[in-house]
Structure formats: C-alpha cells, structure tokens
Residue, then its C-alpha position, 0 to 999 in steps of 0.5 A: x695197233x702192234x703186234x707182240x708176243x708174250x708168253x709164247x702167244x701173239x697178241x693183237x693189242x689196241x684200244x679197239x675204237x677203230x676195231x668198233x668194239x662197243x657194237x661187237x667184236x666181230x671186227x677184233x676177231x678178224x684184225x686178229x686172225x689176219x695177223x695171225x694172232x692167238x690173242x685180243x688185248x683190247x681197251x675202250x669198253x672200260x668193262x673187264x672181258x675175258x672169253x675165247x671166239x673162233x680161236x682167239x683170247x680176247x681181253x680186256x683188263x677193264x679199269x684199275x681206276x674203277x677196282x674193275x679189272x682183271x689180272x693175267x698170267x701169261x706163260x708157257x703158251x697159256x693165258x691164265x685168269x688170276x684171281x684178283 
C-alpha cells in the first residue's frame, strides 16, 4: 500500500488482498478516503475495472498476460480510459 501522486491525482495503490476486494470494494473506497486519495489503483481480481464511487476513481488495469487490461492517461488532473 503507497500513496503517490500522478498527474495532479493522489493515488491509493495496492494489490487489494487486504482491502478484500473480491467480496466488494467498500473497503478500498475507505482506505482511499482516509488518505485522501482521488483515485484506487488496485490489483488481485485479474479483471480490468474502471468506474467511480462516492468520489473515488478506481482501477484496475487487469491482465496484460491475458490481453485483458486496460490503458490510461493520467494528465492535468484527469483520468482518461484510452482505447486499447
């Protein structure tokens, strides 16, 4: 778990075992509130993710072994879902 910004956005990121993200991401949201995150990047589910709850971006980029994952631009603040 580190916190680090990118873009002009804080990022909570972490594999997401210990935020239990197989069973939600209730938990994720509020690690990443607490550290007053903007954004979730978060691993372990293998599945690509992107959506936005209560005010936090979260991520998953999903598996490049698999040709499952997504691309990003982070810039100026904003989190862009690039095509891939």
């Amino acid at each position: 778990l580190v916190v680090r910004e990118f873009g002009g956005i804080r990022f909570l990121v972490t594999h997401g075992h210990r935020q239990n993200v197989k069973c939600g991401r209730w938990d994720l949201i509020e690690e990443a509130k607490r550290l007053n995150c903007g954004a979730a990047l978060f691993g372990h589910t293998h599945v690509k993710h992107f959506s936005e709850k209560e005010g936090i971006t979260l991520i998953n980029p999903g598996s490049v072994a698999d040709g499952n994952f997504l691309v990003l631009e982070v810039k100026d603040g904003r989190i862009t879902l690039l095509e891939k």
